[in-house]
C-alpha positions in Angstrom: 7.8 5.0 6.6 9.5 7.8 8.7 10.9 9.6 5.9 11.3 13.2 5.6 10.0 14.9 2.3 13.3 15.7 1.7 14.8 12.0 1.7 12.5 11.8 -1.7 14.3 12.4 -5.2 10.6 12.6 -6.8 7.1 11.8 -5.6 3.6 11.7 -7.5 0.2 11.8 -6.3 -2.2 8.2 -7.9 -6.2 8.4 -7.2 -7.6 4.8 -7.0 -10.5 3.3 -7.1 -10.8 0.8 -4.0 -10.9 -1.7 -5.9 -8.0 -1.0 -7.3 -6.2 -1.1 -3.7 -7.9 -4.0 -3.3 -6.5 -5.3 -6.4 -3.2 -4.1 -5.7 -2.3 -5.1 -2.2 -3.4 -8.6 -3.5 -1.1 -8.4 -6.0 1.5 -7.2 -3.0 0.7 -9.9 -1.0 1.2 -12.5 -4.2 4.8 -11.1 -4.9 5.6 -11.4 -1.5 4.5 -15.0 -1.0 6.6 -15.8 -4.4 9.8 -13.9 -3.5 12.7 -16.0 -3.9 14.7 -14.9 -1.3 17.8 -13.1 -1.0 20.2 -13.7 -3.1 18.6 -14.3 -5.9 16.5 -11.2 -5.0 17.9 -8.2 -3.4 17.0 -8.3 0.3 15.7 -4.5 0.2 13.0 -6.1 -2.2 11.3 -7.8 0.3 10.8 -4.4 2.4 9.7 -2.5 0.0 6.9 -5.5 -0.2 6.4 -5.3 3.1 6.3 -1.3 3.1 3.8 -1.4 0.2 1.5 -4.3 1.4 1.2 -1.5 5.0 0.6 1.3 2.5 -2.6 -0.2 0.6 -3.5 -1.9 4.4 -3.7 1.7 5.1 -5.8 2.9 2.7 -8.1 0.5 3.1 -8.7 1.4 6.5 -8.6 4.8 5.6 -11.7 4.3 2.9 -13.7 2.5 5.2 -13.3 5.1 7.9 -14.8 8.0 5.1 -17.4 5.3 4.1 -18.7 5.3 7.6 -18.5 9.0 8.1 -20.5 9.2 4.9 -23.2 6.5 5.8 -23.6 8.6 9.1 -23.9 11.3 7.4 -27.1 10.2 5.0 -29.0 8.8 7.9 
C-alpha cells in the first residue's frame, strides 16, 4: 500500500494482541480461499484480501522482530 495520508477519508489506530493477528489473518486467509470470484463478488474484494492478509503478515514479522530484541535484551 503506497498511499499517501492524504488518499485516506478516515483512519484509526487498533492495538492487538498477537494472537489476535494470528486470529485474524487466518480468518483473511479463510475468506480468501472461499471468495467466489468476480462477478458475484466485486473484483476490488479480492485485493483488499490480499492487501490485508500482507498487512497482518507484517505484523507478525514485525512482533517477532521486538520479541527477539526483548529476549536479547533479558539475557
Amino acid at each position: 500500500m503506497n498511499e499517501s495520508p492524504e488518499e485516506f477519508e478516515w483512519e484509526s489506530t487498533i492495538h492487538l494482541k498477537i494472537e489476535a493477528v494470528y486470529a485474524l489473518r487466518s480468518v483473511l486467509k479463510y475468506a480468501l480461499e472461499t471468495w467466489p470470484g468476480s462477478p458475484a463478488r466485486p473484483a476490488e474484494e479480492q485485493e483488499f484480501l490480499f492487501t490485508m492478509i500482507e498487512l497482518t503478515n507484517r505484523l507478525a514479522l514485525e512482533h517477532s522482530f521486538v520479541s527477539l530484541e526483548q529476549d536479547k535484551d533479558h539475557e
